[in-house]
LOROTI-771944 format. One record per residue: x, y, z negated of N, C-alpha, C, O in turn; residue in one letter; residue number from 1. Coordinates in nm, 4 decimals, decimal comma. Layout:
> n_xx:n_yy:n_zz:ca_xx:ca_yy:ca_zz:c_xx:c_yy:c_zz:o_xx:o_yy:o_zz:code:pos
> X:Y:Z:X:Y:Z:X:Y:Z:X:Y:Z:A:NUM
...
END
This chain:
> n_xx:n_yy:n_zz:ca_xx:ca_yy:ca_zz:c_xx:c_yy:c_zz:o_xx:o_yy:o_zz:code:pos
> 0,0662:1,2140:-1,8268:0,0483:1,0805:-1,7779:-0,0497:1,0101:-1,8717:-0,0149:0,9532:-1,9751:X:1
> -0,1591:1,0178:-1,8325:-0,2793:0,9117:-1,9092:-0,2776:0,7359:-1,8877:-0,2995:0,6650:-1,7894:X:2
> -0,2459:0,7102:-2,0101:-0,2096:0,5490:-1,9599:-0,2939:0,4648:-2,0433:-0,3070:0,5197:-2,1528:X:3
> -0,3512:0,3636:-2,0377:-0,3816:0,2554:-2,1277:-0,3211:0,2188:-2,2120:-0,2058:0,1833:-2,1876:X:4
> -0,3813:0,2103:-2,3721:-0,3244:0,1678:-2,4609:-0,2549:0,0483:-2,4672:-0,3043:-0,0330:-2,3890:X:5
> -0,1551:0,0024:-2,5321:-0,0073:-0,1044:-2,5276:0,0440:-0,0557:-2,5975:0,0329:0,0516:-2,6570:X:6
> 0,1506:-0,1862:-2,5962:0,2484:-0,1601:-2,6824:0,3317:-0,0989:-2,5773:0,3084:-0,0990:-2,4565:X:7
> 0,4835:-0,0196:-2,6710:0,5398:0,0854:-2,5698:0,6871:0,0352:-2,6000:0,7108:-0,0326:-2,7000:X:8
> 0,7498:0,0586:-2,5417:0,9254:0,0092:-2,6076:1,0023:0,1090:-2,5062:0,9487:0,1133:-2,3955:X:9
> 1,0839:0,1668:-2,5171:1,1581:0,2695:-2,5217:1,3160:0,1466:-2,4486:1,3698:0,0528:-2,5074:X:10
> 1,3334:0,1793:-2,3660:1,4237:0,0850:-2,3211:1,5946:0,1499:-2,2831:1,7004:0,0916:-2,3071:X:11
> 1,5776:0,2783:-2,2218:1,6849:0,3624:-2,2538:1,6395:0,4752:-2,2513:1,5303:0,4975:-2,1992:X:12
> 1,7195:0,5781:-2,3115:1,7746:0,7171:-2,3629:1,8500:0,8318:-2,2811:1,9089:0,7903:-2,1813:X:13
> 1,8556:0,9216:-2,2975:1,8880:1,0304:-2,2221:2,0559:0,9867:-2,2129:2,0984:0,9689:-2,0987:X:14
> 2,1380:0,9714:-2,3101:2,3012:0,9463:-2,2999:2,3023:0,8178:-2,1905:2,3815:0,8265:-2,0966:X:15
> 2,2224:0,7077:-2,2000:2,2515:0,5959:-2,1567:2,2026:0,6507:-2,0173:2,2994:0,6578:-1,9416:X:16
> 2,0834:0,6927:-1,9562:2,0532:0,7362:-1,8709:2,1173:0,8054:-1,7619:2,1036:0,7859:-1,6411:X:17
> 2,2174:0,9219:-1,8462:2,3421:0,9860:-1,7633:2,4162:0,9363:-1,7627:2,4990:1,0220:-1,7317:X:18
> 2,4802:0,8289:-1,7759:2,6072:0,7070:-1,7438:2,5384:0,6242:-1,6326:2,6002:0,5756:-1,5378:X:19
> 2,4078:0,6125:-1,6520:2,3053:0,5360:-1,5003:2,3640:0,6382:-1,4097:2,4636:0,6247:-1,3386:X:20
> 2,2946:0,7330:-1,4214:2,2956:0,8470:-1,2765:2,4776:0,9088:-1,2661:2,5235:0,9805:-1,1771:X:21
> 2,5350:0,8654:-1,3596:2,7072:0,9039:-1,3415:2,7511:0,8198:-1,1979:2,7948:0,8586:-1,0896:X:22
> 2,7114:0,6639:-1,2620:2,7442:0,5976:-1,1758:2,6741:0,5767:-1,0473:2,7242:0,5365:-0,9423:X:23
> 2,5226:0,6172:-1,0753:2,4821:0,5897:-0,9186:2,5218:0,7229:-0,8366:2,5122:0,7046:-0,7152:X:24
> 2,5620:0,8461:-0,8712:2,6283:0,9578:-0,7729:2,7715:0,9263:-0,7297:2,8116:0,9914:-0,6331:X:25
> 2,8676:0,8256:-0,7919:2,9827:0,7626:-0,7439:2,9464:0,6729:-0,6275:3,0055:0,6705:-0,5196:X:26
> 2,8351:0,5944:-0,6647:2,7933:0,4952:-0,5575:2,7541:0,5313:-0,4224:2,7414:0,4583:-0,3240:X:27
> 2,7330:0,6867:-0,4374:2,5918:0,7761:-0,3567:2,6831:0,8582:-0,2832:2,6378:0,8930:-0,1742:X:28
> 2,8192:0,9074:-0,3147:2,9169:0,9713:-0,2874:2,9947:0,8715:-0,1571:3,0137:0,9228:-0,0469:X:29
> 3,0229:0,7706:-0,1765:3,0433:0,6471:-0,1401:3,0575:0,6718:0,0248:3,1324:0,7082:0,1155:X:30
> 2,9137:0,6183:-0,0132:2,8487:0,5747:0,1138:2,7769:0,6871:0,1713:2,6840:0,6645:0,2489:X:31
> 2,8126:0,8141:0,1393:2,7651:0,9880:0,1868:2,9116:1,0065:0,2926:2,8997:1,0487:0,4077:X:32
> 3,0260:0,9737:0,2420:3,1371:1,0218:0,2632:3,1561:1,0740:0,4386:3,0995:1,0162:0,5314:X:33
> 3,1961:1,1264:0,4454:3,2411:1,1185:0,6188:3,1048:1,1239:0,7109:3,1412:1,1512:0,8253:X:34
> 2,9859:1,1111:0,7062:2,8864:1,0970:0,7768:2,8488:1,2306:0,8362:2,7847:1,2236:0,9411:X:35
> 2,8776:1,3573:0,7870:2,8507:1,4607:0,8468:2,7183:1,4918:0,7729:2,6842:1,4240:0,6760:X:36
> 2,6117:1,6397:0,8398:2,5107:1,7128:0,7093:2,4542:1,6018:0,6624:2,4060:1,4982:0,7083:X:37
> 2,4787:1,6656:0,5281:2,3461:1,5607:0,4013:2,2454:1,6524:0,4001:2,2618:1,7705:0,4306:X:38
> 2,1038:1,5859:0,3537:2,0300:1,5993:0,2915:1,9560:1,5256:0,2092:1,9466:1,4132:0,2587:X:39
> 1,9062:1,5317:0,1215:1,8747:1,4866:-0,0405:1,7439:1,5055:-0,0481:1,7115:1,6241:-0,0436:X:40
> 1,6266:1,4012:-0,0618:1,5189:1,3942:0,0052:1,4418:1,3445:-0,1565:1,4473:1,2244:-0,1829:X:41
> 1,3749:1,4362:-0,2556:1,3293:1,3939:-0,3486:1,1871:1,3359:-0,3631:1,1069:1,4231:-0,3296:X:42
> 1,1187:1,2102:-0,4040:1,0183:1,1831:-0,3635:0,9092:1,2270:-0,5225:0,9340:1,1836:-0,6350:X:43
> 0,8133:1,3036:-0,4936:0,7451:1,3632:-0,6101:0,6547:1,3128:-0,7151:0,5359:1,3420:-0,7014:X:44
> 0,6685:1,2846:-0,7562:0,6577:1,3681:-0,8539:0,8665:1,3678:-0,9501:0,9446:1,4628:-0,9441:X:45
> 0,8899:1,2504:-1,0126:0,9969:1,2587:-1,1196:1,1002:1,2033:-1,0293:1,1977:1,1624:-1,0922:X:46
> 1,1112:1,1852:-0,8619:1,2162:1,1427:-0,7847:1,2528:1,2825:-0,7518:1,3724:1,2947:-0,7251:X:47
> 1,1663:1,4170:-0,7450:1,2362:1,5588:-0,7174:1,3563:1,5704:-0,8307:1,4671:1,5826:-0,7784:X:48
> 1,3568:1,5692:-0,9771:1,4335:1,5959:-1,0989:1,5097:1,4927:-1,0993:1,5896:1,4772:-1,1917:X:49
> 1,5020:1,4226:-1,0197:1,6130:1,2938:-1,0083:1,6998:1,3720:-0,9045:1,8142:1,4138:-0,9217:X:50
> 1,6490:1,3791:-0,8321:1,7270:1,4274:-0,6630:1,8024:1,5305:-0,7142:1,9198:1,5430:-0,6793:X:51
> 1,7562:1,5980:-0,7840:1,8076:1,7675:-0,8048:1,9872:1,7196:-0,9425:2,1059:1,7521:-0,9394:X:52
> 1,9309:1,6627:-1,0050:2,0367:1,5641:-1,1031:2,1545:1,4791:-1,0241:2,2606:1,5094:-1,0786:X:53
> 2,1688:1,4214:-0,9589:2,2187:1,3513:-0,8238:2,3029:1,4097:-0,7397:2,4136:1,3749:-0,6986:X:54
> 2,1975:1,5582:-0,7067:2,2919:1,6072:-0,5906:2,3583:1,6919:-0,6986:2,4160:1,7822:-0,6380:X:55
> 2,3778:1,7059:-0,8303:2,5148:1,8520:-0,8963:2,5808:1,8092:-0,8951:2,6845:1,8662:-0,8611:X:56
> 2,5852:1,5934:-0,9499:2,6829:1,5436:-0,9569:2,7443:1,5016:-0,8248:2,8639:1,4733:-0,8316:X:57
> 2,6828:1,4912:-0,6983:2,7546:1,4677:-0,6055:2,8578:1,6010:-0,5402:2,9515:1,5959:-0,4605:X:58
> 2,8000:1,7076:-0,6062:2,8679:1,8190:-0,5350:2,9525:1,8141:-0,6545:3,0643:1,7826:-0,6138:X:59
> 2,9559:1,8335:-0,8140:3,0838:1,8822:-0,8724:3,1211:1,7992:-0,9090:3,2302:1,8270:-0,9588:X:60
> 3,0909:1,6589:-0,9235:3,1561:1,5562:-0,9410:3,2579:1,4669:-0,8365:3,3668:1,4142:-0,8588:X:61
> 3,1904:1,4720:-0,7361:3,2507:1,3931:-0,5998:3,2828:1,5079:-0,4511:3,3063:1,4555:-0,3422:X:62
> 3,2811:1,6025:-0,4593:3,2858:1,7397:-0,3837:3,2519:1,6903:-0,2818:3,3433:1,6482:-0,2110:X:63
> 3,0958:1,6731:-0,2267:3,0306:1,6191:-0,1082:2,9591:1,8075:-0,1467:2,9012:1,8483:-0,2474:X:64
> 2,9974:1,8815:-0,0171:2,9379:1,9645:-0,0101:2,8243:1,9985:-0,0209:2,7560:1,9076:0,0264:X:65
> 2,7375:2,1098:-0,0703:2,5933:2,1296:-0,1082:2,4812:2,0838:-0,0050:2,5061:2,1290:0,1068:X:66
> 2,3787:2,0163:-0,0091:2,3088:1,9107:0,0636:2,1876:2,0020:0,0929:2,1655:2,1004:0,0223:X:67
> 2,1265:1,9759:0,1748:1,9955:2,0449:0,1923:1,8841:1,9804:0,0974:1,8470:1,8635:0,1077:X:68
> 1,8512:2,0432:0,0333:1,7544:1,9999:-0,0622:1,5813:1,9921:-0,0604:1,5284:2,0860:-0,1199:X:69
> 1,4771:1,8795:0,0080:1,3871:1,8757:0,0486:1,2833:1,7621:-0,0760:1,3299:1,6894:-0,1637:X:70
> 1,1622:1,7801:-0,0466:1,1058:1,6972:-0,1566:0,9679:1,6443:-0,0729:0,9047:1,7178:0,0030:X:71
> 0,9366:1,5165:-0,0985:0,7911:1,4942:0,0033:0,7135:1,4440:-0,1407:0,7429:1,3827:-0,2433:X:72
> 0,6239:1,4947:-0,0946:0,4983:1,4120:-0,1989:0,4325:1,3126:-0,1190:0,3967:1,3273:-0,0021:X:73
> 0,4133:1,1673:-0,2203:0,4205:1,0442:-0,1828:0,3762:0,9899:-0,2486:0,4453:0,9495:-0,3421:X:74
> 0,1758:0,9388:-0,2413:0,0766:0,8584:-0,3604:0,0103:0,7649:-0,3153:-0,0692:0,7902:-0,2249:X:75
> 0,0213:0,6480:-0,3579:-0,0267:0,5626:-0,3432:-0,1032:0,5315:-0,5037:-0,2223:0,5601:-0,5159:X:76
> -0,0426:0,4847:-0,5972:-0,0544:0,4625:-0,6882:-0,1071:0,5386:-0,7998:-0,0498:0,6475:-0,8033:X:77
> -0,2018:0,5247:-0,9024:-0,1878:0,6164:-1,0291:-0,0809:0,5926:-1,1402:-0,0138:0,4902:-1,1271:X:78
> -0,0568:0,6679:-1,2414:0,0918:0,6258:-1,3172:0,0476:0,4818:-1,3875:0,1383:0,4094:-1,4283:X:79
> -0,0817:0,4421:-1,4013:-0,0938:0,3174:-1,4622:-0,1081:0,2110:-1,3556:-0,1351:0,1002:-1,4020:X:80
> -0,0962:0,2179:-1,2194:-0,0221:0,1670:-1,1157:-0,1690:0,1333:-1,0713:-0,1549:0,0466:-0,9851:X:81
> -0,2913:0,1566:-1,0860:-0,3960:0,1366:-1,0051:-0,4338:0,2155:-0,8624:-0,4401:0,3377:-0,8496:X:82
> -0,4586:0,1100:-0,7529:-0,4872:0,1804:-0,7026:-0,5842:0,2632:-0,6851:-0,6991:0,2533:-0,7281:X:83
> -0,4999:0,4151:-0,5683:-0,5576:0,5454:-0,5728:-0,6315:0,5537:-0,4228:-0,7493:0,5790:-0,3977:X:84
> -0,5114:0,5207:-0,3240:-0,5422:0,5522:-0,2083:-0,5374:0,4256:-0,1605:-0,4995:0,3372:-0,2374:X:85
> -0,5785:0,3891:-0,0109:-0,5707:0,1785:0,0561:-0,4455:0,2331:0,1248:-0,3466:0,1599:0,1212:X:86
> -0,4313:0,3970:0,2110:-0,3136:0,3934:0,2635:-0,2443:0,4592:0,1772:-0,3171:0,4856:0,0815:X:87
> -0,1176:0,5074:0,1602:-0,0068:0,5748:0,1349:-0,0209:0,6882:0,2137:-0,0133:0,6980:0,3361:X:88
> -0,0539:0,8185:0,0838:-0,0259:0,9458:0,1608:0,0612:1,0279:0,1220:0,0843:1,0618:0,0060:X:89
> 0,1402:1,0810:0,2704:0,2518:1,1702:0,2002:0,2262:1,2828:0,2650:0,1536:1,2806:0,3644:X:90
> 0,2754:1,3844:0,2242:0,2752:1,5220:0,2345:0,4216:1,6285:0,2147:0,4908:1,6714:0,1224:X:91
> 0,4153:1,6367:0,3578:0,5820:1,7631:0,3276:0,5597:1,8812:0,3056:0,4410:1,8949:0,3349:X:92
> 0,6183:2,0246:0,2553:0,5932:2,1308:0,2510:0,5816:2,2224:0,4194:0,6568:2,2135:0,5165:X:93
> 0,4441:2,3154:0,3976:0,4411:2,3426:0,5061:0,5891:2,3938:0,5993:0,6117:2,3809:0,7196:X:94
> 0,6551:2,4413:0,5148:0,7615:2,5482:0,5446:0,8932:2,3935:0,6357:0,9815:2,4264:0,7148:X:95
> 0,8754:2,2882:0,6067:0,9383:2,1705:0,6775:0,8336:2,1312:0,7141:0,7896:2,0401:0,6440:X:96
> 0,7697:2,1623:0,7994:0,6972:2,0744:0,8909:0,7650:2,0419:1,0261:0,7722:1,9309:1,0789:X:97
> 0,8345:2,2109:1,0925:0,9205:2,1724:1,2113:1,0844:2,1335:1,1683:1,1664:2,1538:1,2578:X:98
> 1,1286:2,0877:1,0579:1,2559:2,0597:1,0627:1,2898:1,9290:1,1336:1,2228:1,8268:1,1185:X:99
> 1,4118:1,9389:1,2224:1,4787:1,8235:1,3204:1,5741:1,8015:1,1931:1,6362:1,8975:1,1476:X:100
> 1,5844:1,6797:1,1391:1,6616:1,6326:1,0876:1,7923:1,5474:1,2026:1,8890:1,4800:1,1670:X:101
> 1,7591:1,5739:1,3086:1,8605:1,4740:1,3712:2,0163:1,5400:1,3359:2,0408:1,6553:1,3003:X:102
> 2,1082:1,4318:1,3572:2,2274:1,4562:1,3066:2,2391:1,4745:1,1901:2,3428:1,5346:1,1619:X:103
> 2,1670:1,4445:1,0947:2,1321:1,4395:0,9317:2,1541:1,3234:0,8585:2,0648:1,2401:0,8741:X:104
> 2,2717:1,2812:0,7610:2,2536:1,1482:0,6804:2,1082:1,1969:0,5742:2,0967:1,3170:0,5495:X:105
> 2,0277:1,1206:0,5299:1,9605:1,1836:0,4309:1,9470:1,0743:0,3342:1,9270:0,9566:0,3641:X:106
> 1,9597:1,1226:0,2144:1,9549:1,0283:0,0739:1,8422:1,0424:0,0236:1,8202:1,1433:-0,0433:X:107
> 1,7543:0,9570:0,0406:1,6553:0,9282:-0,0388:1,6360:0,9054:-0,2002:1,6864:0,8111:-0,2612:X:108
> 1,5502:1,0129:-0,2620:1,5584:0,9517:-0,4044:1,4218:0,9360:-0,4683:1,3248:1,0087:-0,4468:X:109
> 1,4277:0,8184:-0,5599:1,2800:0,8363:-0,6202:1,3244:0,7248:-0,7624:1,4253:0,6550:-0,7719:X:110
> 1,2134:0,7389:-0,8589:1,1976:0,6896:-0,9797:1,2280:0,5606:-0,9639:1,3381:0,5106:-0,9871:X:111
> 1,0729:0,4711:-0,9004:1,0990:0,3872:-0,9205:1,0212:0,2802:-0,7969:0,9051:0,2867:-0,7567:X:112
> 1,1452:0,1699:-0,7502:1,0964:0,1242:-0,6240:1,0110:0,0019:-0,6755:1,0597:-0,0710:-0,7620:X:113
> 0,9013:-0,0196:-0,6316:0,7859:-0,0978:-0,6652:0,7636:-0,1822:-0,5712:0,8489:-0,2684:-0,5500:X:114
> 0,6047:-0,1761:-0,4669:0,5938:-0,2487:-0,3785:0,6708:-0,2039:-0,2667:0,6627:-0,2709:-0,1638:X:115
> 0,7494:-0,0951:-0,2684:0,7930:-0,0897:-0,0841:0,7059:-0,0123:-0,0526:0,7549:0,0664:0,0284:X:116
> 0,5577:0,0201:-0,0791:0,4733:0,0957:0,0135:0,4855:0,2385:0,0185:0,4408:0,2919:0,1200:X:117
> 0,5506:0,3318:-0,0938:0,5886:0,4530:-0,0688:0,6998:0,4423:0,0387:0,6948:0,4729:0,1579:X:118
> 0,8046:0,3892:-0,0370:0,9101:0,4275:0,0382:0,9047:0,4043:0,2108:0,9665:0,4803:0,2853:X:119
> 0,8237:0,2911:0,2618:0,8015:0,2786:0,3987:0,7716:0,3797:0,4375:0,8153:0,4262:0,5427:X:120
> 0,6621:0,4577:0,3357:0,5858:0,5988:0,4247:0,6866:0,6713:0,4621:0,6892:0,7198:0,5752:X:121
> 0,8044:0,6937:0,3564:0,9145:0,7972:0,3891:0,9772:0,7618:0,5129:0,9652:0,8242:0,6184:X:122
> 1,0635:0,6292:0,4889:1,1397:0,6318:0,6263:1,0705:0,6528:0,7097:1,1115:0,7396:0,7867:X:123
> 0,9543:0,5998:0,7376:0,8856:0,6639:0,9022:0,8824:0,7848:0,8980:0,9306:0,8433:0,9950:X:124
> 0,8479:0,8338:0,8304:0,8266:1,0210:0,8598:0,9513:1,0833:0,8431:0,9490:1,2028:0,8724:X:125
> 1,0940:1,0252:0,7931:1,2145:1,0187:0,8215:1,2769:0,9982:0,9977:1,3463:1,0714:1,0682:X:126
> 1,2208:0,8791:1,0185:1,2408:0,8537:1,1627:1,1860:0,9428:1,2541:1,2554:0,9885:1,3449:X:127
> 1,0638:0,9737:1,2396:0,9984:1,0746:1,3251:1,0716:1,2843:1,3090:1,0440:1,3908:1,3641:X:128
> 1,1672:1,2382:1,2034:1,2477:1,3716:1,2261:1,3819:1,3366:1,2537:1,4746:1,3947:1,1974:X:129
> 1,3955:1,2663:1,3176:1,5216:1,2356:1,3696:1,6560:1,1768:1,3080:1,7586:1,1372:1,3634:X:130
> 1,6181:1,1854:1,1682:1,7597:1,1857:1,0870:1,8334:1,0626:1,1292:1,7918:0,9588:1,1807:X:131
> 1,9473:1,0986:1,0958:2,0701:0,9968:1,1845:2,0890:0,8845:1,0789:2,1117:0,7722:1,1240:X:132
> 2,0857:0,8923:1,0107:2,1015:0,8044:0,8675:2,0083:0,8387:0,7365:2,0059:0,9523:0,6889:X:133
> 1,9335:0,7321:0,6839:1,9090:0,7231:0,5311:1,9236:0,6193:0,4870:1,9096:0,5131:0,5477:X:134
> 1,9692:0,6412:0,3183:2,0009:0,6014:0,2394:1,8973:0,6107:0,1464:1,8017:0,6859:0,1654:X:135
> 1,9097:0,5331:0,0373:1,7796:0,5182:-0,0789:1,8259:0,5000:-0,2170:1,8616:0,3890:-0,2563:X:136
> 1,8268:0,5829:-0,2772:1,8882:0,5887:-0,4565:1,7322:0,5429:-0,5200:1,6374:0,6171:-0,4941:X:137
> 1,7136:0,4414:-0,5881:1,6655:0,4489:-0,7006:1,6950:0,4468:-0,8464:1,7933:0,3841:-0,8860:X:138
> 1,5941:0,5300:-0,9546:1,6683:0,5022:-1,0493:1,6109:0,3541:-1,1142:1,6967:0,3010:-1,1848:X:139
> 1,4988:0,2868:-1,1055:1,4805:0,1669:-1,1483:1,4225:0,0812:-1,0046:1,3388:0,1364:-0,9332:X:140
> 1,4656:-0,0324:-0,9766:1,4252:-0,1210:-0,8615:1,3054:-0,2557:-0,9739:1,3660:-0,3248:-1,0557:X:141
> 1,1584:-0,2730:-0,9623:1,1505:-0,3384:-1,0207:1,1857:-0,4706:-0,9809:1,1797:-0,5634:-1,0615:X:142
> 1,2280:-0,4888:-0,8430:1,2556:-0,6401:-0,7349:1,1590:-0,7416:-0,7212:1,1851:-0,8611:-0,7072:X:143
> 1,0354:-0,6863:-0,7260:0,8908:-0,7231:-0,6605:0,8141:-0,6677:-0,5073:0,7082:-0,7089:-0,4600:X:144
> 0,9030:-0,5660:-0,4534:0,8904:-0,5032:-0,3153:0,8123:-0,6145:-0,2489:0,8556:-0,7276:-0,2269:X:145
> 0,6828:-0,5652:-0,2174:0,6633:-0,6693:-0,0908:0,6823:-0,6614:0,0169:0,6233:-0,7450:0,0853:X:146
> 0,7713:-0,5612:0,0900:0,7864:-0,5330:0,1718:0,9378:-0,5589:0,2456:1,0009:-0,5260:0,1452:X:147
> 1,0282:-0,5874:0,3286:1,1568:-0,6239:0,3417:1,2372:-0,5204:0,2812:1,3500:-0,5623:0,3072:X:148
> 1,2505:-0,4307:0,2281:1,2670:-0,2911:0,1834:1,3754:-0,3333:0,0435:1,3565:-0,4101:-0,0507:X:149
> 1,5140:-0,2303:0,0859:1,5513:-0,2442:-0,0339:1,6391:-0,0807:-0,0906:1,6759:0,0218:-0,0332:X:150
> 1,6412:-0,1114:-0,1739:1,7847:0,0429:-0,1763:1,9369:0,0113:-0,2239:1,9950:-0,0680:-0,2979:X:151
> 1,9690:0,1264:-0,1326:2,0903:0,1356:-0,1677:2,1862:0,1950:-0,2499:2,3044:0,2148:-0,2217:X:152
> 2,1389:0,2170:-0,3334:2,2012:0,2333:-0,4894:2,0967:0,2526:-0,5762:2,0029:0,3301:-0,5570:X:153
> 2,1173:0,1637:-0,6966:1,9787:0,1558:-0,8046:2,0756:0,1750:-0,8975:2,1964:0,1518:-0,8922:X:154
> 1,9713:0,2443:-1,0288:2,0190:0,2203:-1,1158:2,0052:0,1337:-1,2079:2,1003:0,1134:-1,2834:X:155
> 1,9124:0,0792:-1,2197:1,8553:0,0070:-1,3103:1,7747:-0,1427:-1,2484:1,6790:-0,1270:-1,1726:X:156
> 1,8112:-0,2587:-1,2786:1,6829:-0,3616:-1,2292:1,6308:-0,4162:-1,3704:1,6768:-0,4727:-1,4696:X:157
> 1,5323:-0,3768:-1,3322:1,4014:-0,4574:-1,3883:1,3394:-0,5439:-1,3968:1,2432:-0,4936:-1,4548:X:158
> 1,3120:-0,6577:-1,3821:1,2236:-0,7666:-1,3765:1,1452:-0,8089:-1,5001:1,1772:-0,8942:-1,5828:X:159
> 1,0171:-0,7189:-1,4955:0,9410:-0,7407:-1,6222:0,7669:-0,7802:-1,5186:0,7327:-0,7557:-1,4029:X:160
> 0,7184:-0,8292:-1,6015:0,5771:-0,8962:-1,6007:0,5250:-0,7814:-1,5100:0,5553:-0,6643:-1,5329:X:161
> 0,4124:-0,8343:-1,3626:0,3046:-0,7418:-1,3201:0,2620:-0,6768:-1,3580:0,2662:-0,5638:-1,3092:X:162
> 0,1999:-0,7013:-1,4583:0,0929:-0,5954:-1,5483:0,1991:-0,5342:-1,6083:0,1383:-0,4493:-1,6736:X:163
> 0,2995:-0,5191:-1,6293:0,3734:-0,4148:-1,7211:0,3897:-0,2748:-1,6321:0,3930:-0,2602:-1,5099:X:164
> 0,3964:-0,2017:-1,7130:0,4127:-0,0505:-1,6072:0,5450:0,0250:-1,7102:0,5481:0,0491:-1,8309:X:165
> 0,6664:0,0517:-1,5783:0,7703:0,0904:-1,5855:0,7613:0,2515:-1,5802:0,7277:0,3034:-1,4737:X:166
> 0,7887:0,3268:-1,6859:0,7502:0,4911:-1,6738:0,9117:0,5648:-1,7429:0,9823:0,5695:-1,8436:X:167
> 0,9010:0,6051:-1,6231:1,0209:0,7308:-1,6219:1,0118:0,8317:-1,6600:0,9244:0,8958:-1,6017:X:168
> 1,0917:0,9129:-1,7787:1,0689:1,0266:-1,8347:1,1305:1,0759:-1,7711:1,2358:1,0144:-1,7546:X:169
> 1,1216:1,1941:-1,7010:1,1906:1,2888:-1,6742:1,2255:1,4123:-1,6698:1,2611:1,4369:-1,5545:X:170
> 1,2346:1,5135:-1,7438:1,2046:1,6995:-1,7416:1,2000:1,7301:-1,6326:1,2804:1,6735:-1,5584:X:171
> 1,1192:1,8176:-1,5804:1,0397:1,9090:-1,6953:0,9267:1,8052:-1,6686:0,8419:1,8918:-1,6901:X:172
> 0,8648:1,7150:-1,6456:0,7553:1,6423:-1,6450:0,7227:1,5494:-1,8119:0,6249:1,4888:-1,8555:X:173
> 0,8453:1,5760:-1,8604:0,8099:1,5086:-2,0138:0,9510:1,5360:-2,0699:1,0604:1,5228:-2,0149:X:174
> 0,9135:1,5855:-2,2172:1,0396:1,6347:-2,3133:1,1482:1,5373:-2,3151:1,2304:1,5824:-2,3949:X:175
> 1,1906:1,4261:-2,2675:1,2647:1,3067:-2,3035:1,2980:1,2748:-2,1815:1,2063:1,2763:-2,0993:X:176
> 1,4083:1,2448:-2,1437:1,4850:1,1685:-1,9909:1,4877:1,0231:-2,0720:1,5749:1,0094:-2,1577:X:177
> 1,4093:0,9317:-2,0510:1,4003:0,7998:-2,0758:1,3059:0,7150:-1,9724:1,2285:0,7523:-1,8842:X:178
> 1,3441:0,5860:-2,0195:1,2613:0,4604:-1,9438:1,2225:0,4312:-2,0130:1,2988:0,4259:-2,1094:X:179
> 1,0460:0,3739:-2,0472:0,9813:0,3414:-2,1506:0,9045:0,1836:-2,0370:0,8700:0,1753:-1,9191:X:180
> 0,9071:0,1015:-2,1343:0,8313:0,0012:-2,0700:0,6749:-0,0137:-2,1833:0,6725:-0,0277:-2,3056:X:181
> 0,5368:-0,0024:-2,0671:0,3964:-0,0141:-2,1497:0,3858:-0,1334:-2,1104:0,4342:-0,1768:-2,0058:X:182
> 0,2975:-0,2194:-2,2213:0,2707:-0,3720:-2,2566:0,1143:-0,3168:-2,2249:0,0641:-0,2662:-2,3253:X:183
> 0,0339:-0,3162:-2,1153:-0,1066:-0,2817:-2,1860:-0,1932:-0,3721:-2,2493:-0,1791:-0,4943:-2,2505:X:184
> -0,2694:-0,3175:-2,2937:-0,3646:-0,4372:-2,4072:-0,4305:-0,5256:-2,3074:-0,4428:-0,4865:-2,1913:X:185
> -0,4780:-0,6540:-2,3489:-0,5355:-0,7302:-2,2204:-0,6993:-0,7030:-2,2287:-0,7540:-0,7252:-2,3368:X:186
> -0,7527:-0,6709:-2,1533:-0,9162:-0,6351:-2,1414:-0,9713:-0,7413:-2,2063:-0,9217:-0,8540:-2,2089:X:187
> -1,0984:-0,6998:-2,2720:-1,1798:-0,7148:-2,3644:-1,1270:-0,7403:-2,4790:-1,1987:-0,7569:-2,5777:X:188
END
C-alpha cells in the first residue's frame, strides 16, 4: 500500500481487533439464524481475510453451518482514497459467473464502508443473482456514506476528518491485523 507521507497512529491491535470480530460474528450469527443457505460474500482486497475470519467464528463459535464462500473484486478507489475509476468496477470469478444465488441469505463483508459506492455495486450484482437476503458486516463504518446505504453489523465507527485515510491491516496483505489512521501532510 503506497500512501502519502503523514502522520500515522495505530488505533487498534490484533487482541483488540478479535474482541471487534468476536462480537460482530455474535451479531452476524443473529440475524443469519433460521434464514436457510448462507453465503459469505468477501469484498477484495482485505474484506476476503475478513470474510474468511467471520465465517470460522460463525461456524465454531455460533454453529451456523459452513457457508458458501465467494469473493468479488470491487475498485473504485486507490488505498490513498483517490480516485481510480468515475464508475465502480467489480469483477466476480469466472468460475461464479452462472451462480443463482436465489434462496440464498448472503453476508456481505468488507473493510471499510466509505462513500456507499462499492457496496451499491455489490448489492446490485447481488440482486441480479437472485439472493433472497443480504446482509452487510463491516469492520470500520466511517458514517460519511453518501449514499442511503448502511450495514448491518460494524465493527468499528469512525468519524475522523475527510482527508484522513482509514487503513486496515490485514494478513496475509500486511504482517499486523490493525487499524491505523494516516494524517497526510497538507500540500505544498
Amino acid at each position: 500500500m503506497k500512501l502519502p507521507p503523514g502522520t500515522r497512529t495505530s488505533l487498534y491491535h490484533s487482541a483488540g481487533l478479535d474482541a471487534v470480530l468476536d462480537r460482530m460474528a455474535r451479531q452476524a450469527a443473529g440475524l443469519l439464524r433460521g434464514n436457510g443457505p448462507l453465503a459469505v460474500v468477501g469484498v477484495l482486497r482485505r474484506g476476503a481475510p475478513l470474510a474468511d475470519r467471520l465465517t470460522e467464528r460463525l461456524v465454531l463459535q455460533h454453529g451456523v453451518p459452513p457457508p458458501l464462500r465467494l469473493d468479488l473484486a470491487v475498485k473504485r478507489y486507490a488505498d490513498d482514497l483517490t480516485l481510480v475509476y468515475p464508475d465502480t468496477q467489480l469483477t466476480e470469478a469466472p468460475r461464479d459467473a452462472s451462480l443463482d444465488l436465489g434462496g440464498v441469505t448472503v453476508l456481505v463483508v468488507d473493510d471499510v464502508l466509505y462513500t456507499g459506492q462499492s457496496l451499491l455495486k455489490v448489492l446490485d450484482h447481488l440482486n441480479r443473482k437472485h439472493a433472497a437476503a443480504v446482509r452487510v458486516a463491516v469492520l470500520v463504518d466511517r458514517c460519511v456514506t453518501t449514499l442511503p446505504l448502511r450495514a448491518d453489523v460494524v465493527g468499528l465507527r469512525l468519524e475522523v476528518a475527510p482527508s484522513h485515510i482509514v487503513e486496515c491491516h490485514v494478513p496475509p496483505y500486511e504482517p499486523d491485523f490493525s487499524i491505523q489512521l494516516l494524517q497526510p501532510q497538507p500540500a505544498g
